[in-house]
C-alpha positions as CSV (number, residue, x, y, z in Angstrom):
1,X,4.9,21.6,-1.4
2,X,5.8,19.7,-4.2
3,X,4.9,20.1,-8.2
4,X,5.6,18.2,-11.1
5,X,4.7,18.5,-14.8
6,X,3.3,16.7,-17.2
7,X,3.1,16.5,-21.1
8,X,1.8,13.9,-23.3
9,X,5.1,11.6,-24.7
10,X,4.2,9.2,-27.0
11,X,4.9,5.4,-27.0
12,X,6.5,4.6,-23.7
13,X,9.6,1.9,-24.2
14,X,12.1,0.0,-22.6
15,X,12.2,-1.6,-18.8
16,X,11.2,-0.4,-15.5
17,X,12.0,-2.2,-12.1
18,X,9.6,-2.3,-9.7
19,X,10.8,-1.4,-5.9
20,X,9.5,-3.2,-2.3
21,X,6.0,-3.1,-1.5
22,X,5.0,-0.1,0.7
23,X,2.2,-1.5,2.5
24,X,4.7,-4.6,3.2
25,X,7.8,-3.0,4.4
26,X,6.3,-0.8,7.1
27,X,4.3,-3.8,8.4
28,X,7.9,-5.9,8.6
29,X,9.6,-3.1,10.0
30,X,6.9,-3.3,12.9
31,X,8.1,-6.8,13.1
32,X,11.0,-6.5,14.0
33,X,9.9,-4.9,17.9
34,X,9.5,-8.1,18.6
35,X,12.8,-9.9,18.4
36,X,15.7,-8.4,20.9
37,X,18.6,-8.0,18.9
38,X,19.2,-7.1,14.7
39,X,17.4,-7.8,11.8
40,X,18.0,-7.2,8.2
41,X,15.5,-6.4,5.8
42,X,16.1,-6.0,1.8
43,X,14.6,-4.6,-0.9
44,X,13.2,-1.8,1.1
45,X,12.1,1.2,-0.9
46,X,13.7,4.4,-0.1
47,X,10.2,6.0,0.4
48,X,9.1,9.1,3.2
49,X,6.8,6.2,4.6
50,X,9.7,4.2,5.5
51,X,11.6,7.0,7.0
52,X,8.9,7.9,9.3
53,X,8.6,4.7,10.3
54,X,12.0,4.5,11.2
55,X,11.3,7.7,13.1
56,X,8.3,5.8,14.9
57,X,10.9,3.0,15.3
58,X,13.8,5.4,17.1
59,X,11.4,7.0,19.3
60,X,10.7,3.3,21.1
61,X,14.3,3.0,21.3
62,X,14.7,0.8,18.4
63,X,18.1,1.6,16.0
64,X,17.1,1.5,12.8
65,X,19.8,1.9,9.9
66,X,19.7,2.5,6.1
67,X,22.8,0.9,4.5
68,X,21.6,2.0,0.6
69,X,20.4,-0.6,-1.7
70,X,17.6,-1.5,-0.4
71,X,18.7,-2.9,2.7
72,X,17.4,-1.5,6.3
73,X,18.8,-3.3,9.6
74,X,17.1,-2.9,12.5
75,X,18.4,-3.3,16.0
76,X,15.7,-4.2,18.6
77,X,18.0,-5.2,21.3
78,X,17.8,-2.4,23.7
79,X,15.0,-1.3,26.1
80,X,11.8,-0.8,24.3
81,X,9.3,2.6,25.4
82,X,5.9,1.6,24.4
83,X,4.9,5.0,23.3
84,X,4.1,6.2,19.9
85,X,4.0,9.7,20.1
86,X,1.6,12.1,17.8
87,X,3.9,13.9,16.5
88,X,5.7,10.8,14.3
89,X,1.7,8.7,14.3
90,X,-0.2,11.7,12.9
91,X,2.0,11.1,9.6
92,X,0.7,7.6,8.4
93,X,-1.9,5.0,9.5
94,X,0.6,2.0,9.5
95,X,1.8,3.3,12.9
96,X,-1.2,1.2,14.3
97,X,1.0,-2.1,13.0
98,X,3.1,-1.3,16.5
99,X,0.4,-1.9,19.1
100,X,0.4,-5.4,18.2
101,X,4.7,-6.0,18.7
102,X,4.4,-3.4,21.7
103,X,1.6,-5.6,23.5
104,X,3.4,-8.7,23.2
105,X,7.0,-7.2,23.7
106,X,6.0,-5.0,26.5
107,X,3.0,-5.6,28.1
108,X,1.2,-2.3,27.1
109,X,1.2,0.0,24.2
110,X,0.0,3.5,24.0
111,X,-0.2,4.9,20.5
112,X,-1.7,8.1,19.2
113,X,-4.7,7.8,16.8
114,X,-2.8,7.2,13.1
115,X,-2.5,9.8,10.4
116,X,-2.3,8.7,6.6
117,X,-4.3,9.2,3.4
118,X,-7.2,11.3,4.2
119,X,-10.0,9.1,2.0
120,X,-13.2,8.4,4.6
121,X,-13.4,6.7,7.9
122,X,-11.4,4.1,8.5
123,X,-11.7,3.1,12.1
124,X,-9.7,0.6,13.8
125,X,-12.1,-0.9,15.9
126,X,-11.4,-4.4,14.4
127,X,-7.7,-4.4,15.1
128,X,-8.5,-3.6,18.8
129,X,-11.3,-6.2,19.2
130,X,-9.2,-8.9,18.2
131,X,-6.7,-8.0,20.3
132,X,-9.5,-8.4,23.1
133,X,-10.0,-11.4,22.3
134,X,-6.6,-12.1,23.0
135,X,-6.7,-10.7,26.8
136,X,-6.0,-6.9,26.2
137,X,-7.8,-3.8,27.3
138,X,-8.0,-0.6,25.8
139,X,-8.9,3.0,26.2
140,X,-8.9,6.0,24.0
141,X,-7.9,9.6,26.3
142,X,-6.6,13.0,24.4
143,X,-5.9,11.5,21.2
144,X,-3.7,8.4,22.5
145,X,-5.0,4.4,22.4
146,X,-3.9,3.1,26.2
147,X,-3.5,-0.9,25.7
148,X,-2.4,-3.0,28.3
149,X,-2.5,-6.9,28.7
150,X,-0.7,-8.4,31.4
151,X,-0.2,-11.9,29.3
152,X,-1.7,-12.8,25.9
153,X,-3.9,-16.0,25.4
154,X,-4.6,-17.2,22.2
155,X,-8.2,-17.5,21.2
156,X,-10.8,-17.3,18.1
157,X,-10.6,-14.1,16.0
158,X,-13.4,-13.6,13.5
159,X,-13.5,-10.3,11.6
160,X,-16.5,-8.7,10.8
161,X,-14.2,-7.9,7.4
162,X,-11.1,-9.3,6.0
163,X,-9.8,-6.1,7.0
164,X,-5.5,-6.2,6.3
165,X,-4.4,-4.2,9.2
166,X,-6.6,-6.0,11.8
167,X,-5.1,-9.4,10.5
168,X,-1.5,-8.0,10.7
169,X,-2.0,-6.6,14.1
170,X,-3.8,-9.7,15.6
171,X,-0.8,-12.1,13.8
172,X,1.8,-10.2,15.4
173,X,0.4,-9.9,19.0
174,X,-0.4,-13.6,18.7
175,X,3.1,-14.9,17.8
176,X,4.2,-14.5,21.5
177,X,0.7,-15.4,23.0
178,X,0.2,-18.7,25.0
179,X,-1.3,-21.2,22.7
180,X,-3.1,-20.8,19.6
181,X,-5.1,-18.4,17.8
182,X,-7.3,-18.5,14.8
183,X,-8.1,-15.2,12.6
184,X,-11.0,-16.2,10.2
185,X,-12.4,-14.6,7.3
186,X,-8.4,-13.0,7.3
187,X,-7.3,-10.7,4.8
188,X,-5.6,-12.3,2.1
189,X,-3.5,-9.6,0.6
190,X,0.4,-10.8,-0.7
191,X,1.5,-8.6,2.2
192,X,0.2,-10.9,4.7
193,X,1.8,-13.6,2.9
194,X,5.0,-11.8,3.7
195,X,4.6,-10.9,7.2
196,X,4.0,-14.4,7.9
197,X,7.1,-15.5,6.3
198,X,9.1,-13.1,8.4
199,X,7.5,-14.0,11.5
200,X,7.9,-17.8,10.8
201,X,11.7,-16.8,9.9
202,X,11.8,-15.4,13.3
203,X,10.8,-18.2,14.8
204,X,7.3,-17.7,15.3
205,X,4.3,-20.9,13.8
206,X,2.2,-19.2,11.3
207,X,0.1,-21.3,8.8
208,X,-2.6,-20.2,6.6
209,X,-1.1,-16.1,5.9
210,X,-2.9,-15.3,2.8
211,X,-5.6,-17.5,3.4
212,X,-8.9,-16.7,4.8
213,X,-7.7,-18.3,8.0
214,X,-4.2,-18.0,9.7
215,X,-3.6,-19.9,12.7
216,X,-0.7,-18.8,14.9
217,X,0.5,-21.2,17.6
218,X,2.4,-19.0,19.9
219,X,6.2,-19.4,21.0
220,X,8.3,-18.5,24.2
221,X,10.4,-16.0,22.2
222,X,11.7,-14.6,18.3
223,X,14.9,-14.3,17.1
224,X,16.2,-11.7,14.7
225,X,16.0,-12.8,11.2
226,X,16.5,-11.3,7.4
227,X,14.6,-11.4,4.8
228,X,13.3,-9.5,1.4
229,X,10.3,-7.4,1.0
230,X,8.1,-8.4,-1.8
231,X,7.6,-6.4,-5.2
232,X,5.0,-3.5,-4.8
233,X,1.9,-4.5,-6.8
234,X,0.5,-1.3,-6.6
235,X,3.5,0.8,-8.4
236,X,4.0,-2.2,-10.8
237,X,0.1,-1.3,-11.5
238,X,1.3,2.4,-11.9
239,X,3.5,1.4,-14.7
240,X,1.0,-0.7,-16.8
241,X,-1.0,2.2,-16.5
242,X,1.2,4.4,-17.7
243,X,1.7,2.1,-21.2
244,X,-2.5,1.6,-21.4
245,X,-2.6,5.0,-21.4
246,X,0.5,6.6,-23.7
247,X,0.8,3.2,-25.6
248,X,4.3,1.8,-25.9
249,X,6.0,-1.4,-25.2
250,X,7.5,-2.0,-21.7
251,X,8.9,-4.6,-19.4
252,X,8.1,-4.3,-15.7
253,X,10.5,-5.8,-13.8
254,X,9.9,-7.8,-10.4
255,X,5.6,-7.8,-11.0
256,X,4.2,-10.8,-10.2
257,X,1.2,-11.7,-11.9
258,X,-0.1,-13.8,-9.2
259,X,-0.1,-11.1,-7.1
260,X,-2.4,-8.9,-9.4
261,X,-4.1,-11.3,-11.9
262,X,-7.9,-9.8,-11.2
263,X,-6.1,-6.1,-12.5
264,X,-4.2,-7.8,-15.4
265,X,-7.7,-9.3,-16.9
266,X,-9.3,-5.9,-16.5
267,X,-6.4,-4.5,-18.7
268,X,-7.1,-6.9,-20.8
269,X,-10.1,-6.6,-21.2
270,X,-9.5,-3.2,-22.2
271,X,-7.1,-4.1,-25.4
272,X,-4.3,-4.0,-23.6
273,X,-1.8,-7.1,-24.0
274,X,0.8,-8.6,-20.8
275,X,2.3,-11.8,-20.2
276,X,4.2,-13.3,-17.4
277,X,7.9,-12.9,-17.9
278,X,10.9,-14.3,-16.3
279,X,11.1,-11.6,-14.1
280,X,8.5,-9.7,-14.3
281,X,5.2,-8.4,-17.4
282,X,5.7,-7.5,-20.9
283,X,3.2,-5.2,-21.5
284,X,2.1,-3.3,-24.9
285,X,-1.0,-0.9,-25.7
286,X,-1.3,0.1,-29.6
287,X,-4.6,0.9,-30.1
288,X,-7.4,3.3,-28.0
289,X,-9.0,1.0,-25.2
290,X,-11.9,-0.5,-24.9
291,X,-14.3,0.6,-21.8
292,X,-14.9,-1.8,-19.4
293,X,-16.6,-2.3,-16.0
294,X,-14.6,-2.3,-12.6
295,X,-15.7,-3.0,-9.1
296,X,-13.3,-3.4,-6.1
297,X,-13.3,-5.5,-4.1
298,X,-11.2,-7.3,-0.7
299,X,-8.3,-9.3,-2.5
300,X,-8.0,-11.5,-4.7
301,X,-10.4,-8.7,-6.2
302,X,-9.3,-5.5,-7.6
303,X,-7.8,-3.3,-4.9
304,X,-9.2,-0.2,-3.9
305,X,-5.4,1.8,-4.6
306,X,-6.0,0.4,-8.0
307,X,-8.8,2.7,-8.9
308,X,-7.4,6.1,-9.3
309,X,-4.6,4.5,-11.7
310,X,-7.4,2.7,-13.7
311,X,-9.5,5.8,-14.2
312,X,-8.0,8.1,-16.4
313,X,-8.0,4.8,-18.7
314,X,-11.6,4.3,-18.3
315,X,-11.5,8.5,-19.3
316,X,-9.8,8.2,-22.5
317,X,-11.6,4.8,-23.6
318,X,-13.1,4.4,-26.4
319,X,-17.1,4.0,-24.7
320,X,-18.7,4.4,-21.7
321,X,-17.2,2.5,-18.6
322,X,-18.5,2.3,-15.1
323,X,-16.4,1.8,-11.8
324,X,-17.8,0.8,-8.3
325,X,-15.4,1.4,-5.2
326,X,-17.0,-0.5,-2.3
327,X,-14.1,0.1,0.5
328,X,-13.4,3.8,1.3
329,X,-16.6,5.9,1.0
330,X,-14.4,9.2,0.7
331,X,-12.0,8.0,-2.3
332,X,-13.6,9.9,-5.2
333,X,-12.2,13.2,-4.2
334,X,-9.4,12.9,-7.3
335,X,-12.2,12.8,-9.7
336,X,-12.9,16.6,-9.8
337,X,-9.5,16.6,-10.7
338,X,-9.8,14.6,-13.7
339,X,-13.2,16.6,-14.5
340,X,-11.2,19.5,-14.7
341,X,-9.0,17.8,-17.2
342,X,-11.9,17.8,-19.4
343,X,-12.8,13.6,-18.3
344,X,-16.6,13.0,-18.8
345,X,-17.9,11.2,-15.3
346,X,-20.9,11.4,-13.3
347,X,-21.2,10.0,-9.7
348,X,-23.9,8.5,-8.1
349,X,-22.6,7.5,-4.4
350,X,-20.6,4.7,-5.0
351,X,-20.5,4.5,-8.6
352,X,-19.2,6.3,-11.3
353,X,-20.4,6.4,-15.1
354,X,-17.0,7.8,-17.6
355,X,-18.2,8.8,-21.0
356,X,-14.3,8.2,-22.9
357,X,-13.3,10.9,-24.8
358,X,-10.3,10.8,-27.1
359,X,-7.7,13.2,-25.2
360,X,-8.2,15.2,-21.9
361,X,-6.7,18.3,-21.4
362,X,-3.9,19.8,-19.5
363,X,-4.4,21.4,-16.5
364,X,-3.2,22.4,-12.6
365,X,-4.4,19.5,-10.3
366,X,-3.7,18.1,-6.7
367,X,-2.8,14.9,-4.9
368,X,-4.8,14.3,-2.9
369,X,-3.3,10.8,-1.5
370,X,-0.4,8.7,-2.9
371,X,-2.5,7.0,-5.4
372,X,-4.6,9.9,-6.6
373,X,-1.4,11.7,-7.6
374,X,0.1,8.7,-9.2
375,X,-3.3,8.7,-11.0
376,X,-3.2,12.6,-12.3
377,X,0.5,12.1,-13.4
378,X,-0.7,9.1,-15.3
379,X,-4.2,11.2,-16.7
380,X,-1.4,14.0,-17.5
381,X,0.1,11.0,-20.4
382,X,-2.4,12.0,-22.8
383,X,-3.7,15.3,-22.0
384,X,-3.2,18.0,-24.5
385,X,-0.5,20.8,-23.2
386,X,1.2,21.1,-20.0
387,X,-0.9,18.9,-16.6
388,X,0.8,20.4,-13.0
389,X,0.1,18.2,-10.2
390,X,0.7,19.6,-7.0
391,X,0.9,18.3,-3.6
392,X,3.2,15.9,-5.0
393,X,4.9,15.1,-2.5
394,X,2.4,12.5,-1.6
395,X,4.0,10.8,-4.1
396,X,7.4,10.9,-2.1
397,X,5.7,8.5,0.5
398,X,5.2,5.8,-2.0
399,X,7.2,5.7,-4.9
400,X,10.9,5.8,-4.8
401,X,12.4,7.9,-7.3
402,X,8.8,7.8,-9.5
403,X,9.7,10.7,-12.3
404,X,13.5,9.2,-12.6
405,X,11.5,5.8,-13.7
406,X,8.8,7.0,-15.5
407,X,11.4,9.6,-18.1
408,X,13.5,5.8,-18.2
409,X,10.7,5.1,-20.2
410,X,10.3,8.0,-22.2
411,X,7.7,9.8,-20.1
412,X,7.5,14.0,-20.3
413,X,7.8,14.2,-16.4
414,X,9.4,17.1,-14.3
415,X,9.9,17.9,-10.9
416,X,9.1,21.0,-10.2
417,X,10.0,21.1,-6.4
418,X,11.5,24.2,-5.3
């Protein structure tokens, strides 16, 4: 099990690049099942997620190879078994992005129930009901999803909620359907965005991705095809964090501020300062911050990953602030943590009320999930003494080399891992 340790540092200063989104990369390696032959993918972060997707990957008889630097080719020219066993699944929920590729690749798909972040329900019923609507069946026996569809149609697809996996998984069964499908009230996320411009690189007609409807006119076959994985919003997030929190001066290399704009006015509503750069945000934090009020929300709104990296701010802030997470029911888990660093919250179901206080105070913690451990190594920036977060391996599955980046920048952060 992993540890790491924090101490408070001081200004933080200098640059920090930002690697390849997680929640993209997995999605793109999924892709790639359905083109026979090699595709290349770049700016792929060297992250557990990816390698156990890549174990997913070999276990269907795809070849998947890390050259270093970023770049992953996949070769999914051979004979593809449609089975996802439990063994790789149970590790992360973005297994499900395979039943889609499998469905139209193969004709069936059977996939155990995904793994991942434990933070509340989070059902895939939606992913599977638009795949009905697109002429597959399903059934759930010991653990395993059974789908089968002896052709895809295209057809209207309208989520109950612009949920991001349904939309992936209905885009990429519906590349290689006959005729055209519609997914309203899609998500809108910059991931989706990506897929689709893989997918169209591949040869597939996809309009609309990262609009709140994508309409996919389906094609005889895909091609192999390369391309590079957007910058991870959520680590670029991190970062900021990290300044609002220590103070400092730092440029973040590769955020987009399109991609995260609703976050970026939050900080700034809090004191902190960021502009667009050439390549990437220029962010300072001089003075305490201001307390603000935070609800998530479906994208463009502020992301549900964002909220355990926005409050320890809202814990050292000079007021009261109050956060709302509307998504995951279970996600508040990681603020007993911060309680026991001396933060001043109350919850009431889905709300939260933080009294600021000046400095918290050092002490052993867990990560729960990625971003909850991102979140106590950030909380650990201005508490007084030594803050040990363990289970921080959790961090491994979504941050490529996080404490290396973080010390760049003159952080006090150790691995402890024995």
């Amino acid at each position: 099990m992993g540890r790491m340790r924090v101490r408070p540092s001081g200004p933080l200063g200098g640059r920090v690049r930002v690697g390849g989104a997680k929640n993209s990369a997995l999605k793109l390696m999924a892709a790639t099942v359905l083109a026979p032959g090699t595709s290349t993918l770049w700016n792929v972060p060297a992250i557990s997620d990816v390698e156990w997707m890549a174990d997913v990957l070999r276990a269907l008889g795809v070849e998947v190879t890390p050259e270093g630097g970023g770049k992953l080719t996949v070769n999914a020219g051979g004979d593809i078994t449609p089975e996802a066993p439990y063994e790789l699944v149970e590790r992360m929920r973005a297994s499900t992005a395979l039943i889609g590729p499998l469905l139209a690749r193969c004709g069936e798909a059977h996939v155990a129930m995904p793994g991942g972040d434990d933070f509340g329900s989070r059902p895939i019923d939606l992913h599977l009901s638009g795949l009905e609507v697109l002429g597959a069946t399903f059934e759930l026996a010991h653990g395993t999803i059974h789908g089968r569809a002896e052709r895809l149609v295209g057809g209207r697809v309208v989520l109950e909620y612009p949920s991001v996996g349904a939309t992936e998984t209905v885009m990429l069964a519906a590349t290689l359907a006959e005729g055209v499908t519609a997914i309203e009230n899609a998500a809108r996320e910059p991931e989706i965005a990506d897929l689709g411009a893989f997918l169209n690189r591949m040869g597939a007609k996809v309009t609309g991705a990262g609009s709140p409807t994508v309409r996919v006119e389906g094609v005889a076959e895909l091609r192999p095809a390369s391309h590079e994985v957007i910058p991870d919003r959520i680590e670029a997030a991190t970062f900021i964090a990290a300044v609002g929190i220590a103070g400092g001066e730092v440029v973040v290399e590769g955020a987009r501020h399109e991609h995260m704009a609703q976050l970026v006015r939050k900080f700034g509503e809090m004191g902190m300062r960021i502009s667009p750069e050439r390549d990437g945000l220029w962010v300072m934090a001089r003075d305490r911050l201001q307390p603000i009020s935070v609800a998530t929300l479906p994208y463009p709104g502020v992301a549900t990953d964002y909220l355990p990296l926005v409050m320890p701010l809202l814990a050292v802030a000079d007021g009261t602030s109050f956060a709302t997470e509307n998504l995951f029911g279970g996600r508040f888990r990681y603020l007993g943590e911060l309680a026991r660093m001396g933060a001043r919250i109350e919850v009431e179901g889905h709300h939260v009320v933080v009294e600021g206080v000046e400095w918290l105070s050092g002490a052993p913690v867990r990560a729960f999930d990625i971003r909850a451990g991102a979140g106590m190594v950030v909380a650990g920036l201005r508490a007084e003494g030594e803050t040990f977060v363990h289970d921080s391996e959790h961090l491994d599955r979504g941050y490529e080399d996080f404490v290396g980046r973080l010390v760049s920048i003159g952080a006090d952060v150790e691995s402890l891992d024995d």
